[in-house]
C-alpha positions in Angstrom: 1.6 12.8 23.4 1.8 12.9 19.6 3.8 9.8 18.1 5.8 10.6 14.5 4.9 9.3 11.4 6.9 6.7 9.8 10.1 7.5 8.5 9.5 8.0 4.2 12.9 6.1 3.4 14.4 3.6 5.0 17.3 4.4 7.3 20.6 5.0 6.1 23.2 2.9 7.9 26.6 4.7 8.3 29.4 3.4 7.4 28.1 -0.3 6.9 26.4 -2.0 3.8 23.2 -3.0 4.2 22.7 -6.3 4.9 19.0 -8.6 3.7 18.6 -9.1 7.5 18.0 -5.0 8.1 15.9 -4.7 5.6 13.7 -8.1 6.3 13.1 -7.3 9.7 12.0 -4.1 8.9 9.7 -5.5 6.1 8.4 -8.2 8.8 8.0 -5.6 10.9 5.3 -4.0 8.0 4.2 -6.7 7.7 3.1 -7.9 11.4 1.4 -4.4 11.4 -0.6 -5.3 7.8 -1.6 -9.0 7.8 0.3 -10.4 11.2 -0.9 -14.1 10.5 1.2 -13.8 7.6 4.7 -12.9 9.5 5.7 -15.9 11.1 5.8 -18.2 7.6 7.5 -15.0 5.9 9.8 -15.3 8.4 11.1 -18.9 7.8 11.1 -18.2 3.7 13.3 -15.0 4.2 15.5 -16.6 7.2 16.0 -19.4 3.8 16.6 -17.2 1.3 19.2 -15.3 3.6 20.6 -18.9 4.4 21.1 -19.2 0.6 22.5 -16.0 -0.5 25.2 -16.8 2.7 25.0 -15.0 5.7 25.1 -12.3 6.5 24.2 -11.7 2.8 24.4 -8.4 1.7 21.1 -6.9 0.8 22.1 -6.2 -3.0 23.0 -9.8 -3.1 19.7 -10.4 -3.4 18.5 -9.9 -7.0 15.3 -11.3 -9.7 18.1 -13.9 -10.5 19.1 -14.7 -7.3 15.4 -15.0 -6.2 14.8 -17.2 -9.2 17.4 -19.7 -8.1 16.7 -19.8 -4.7 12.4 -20.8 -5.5 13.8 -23.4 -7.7 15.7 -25.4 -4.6 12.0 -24.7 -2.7 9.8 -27.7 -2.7 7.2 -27.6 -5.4 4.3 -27.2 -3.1 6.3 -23.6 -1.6 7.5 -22.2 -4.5 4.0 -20.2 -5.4 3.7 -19.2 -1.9 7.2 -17.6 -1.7 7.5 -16.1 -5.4 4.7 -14.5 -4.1 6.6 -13.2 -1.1 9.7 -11.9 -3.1 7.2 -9.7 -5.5 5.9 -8.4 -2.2 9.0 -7.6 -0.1 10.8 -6.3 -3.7 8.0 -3.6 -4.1 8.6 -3.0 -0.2 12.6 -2.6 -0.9 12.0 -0.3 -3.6 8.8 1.8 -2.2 10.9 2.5 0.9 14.3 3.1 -0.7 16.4 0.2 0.4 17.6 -0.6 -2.5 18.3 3.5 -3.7 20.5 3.4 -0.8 22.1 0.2 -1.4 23.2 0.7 -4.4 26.6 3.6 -4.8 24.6 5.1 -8.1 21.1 5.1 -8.3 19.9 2.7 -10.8 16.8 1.9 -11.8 15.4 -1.8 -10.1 
């Protein structure tokens, strides 16, 4: 029995706009699969930056600005740790074409 590979793009979701929560669970899902003793503290700064943005945020609510302001209400001793996680899971959303399919015209990120 022969598995597929992984889908190129993420999936398109009909009908609905697509929400941080799709696309964070499918980046922790990477990311279990990658560095796994990584996913579980990825998972609290994400759950915290969907908490700020108001959820169910919208995935394109989540911008470099809104990033910004959301590491500066992180404590001082976090903020490293998670800018480094919103570089990581931006290149994610734009190497797998969340935010292509976000967005109603293609724009560049």
């Amino acid at each position: 029995m022969t598995t597929g590979l992984p889908p190129v793009k993420a999936p398109w979701i009909v009908g609905r706009p697509a929400l941080l929560e799709h696309a964070a669970a499918d980046y922790l899902n990477e990311l279990a699969r990658q560095r796994p003793w990584t996913r579980s503290r990825a998972e609290e700064l994400l759950e915290s930056l969907e908490a700020f943005l108001g959820e169910p945020a919208p995935l394109l609510a989540y911008t470099r600005l809104t990033g910004e302001a959301w590491l500066r209400t992180l404590p001082s001793t976090d903020q490293t740790e998670a800018a480094e996680l919103l570089g990581d899971f931006r290149a994610y959303l734009r190497d797998w074409g969340w935010l292509d399919h976000a967005r109603p015209v293609n724009q560049p990120d």
